[in-house]
C-alpha positions as CSV (number, residue, x, y, z in Angstrom):
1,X,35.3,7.0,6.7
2,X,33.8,4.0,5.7
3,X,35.0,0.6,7.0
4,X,35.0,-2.6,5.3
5,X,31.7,-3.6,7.6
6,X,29.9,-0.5,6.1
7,X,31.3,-1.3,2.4
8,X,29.7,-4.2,2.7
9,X,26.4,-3.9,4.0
10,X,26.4,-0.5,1.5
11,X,26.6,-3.2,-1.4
12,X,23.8,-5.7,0.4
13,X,21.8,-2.8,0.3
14,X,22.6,-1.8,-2.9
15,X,22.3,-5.0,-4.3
16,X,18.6,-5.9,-2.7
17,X,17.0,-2.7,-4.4
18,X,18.9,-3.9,-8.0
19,X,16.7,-6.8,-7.0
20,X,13.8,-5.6,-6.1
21,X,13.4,-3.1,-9.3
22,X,13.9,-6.1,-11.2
23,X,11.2,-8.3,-10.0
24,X,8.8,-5.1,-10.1
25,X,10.2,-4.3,-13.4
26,X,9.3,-8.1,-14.4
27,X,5.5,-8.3,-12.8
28,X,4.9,-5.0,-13.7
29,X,5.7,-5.5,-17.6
30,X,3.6,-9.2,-17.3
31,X,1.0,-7.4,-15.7
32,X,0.6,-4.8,-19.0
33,X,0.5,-8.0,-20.8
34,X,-2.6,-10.0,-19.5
35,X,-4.4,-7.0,-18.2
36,X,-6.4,-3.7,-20.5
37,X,-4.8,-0.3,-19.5
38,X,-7.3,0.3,-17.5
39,X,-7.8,1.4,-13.9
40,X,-9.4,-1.4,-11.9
41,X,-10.9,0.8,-9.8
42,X,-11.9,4.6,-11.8
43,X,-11.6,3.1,-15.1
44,X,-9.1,6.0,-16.7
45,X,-7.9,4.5,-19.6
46,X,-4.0,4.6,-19.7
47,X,-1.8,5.1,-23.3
48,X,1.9,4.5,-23.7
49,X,1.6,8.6,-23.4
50,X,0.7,8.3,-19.7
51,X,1.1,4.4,-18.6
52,X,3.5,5.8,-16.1
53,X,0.7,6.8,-14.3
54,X,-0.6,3.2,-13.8
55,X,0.4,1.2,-11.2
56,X,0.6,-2.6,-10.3
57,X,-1.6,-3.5,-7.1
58,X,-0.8,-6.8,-4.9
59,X,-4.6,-7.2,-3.9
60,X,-2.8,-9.0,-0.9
61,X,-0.6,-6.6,-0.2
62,X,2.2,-9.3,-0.9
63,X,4.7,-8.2,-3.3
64,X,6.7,-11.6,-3.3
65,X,3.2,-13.0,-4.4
66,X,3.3,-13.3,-8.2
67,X,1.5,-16.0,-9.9
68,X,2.1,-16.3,-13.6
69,X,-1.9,-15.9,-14.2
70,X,-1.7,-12.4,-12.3
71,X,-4.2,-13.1,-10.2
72,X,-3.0,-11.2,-7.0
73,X,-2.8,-8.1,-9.4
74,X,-4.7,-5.7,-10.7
75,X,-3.8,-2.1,-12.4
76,X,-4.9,0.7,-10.3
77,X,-3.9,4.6,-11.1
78,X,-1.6,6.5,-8.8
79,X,-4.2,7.7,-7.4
80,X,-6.5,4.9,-6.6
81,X,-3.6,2.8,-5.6
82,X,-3.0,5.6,-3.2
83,X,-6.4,5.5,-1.7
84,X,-6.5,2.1,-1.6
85,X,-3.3,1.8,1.1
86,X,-4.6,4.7,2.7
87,X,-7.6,2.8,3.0
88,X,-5.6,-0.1,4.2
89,X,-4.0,1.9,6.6
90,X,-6.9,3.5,8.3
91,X,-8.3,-0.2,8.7
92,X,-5.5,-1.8,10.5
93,X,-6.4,-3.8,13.6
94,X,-10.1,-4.3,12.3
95,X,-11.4,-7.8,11.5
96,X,-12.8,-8.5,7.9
97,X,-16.2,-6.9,9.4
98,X,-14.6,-3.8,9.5
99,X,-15.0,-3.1,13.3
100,X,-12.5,-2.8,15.8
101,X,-13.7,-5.4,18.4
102,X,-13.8,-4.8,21.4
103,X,-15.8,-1.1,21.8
104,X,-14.0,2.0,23.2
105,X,-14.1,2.2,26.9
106,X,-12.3,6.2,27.3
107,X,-14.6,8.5,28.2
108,X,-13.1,12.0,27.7
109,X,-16.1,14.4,28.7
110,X,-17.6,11.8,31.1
111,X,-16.1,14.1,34.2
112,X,-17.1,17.7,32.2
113,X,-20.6,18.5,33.6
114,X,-18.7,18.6,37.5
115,X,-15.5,20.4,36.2
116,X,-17.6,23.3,34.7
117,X,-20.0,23.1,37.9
118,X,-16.6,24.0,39.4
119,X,-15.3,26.6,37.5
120,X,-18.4,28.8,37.0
């Protein structure tokens, strides 16, 4: 049973996707404007056949960030886009020279040569 707490915050929820689809729905459609159906990374070439296969990137990674000149955008295919978060998720923590800092200190096999001195 739902209570009048879970009504509401059912209809919050609801109503903050509405507007969410609607402000992707608006960059996205400015974004086909200014921009060729192009991938800005492979360079497949998109028709209204398969523009549902081209995607809207935030080169910021800020989807509140829309200037009307598009410049935190650019159209990347399903796949790229993919690879390109994966990518952004397989460098989190490093600084903009892509290392990690400060250098590993764990040393798994440091203690191996003794342990198979011990077993054999």
């Amino acid at each position: 049973m739902h209570t009048p707490d879970h009504d509401r915050l059912d209809r919050v929820v609801a109503e903050a996707r509405r507007a969410r689809e609607l402000r992707e729905r608006d960059y996205r459609e400015r974004a086909l404007r200014i921009y060729p159906w192009i991938c800005g990374r492979c360079g497949r070439e998109f028709t209204r056949a398969n523009l549902h296969q081209l995607t809207v990137h935030h080169r910021d990674h800020n989807h509140d960030h829309n200037p009307p000149d598009g410049s935190n955008w650019e159209l990347l295919c399903v796949y790229c886009h993919d690879a390109e978060h994966s990518r952004q998720l397989d460098t989190a923590g490093r600084d903009t020279r892509g290392d990690t800092g400060a250098p590993a200190t764990h040393q798994p096999f440091a203690n191996l040569k003794s342990l198979l001195k011990g077993g054999a």
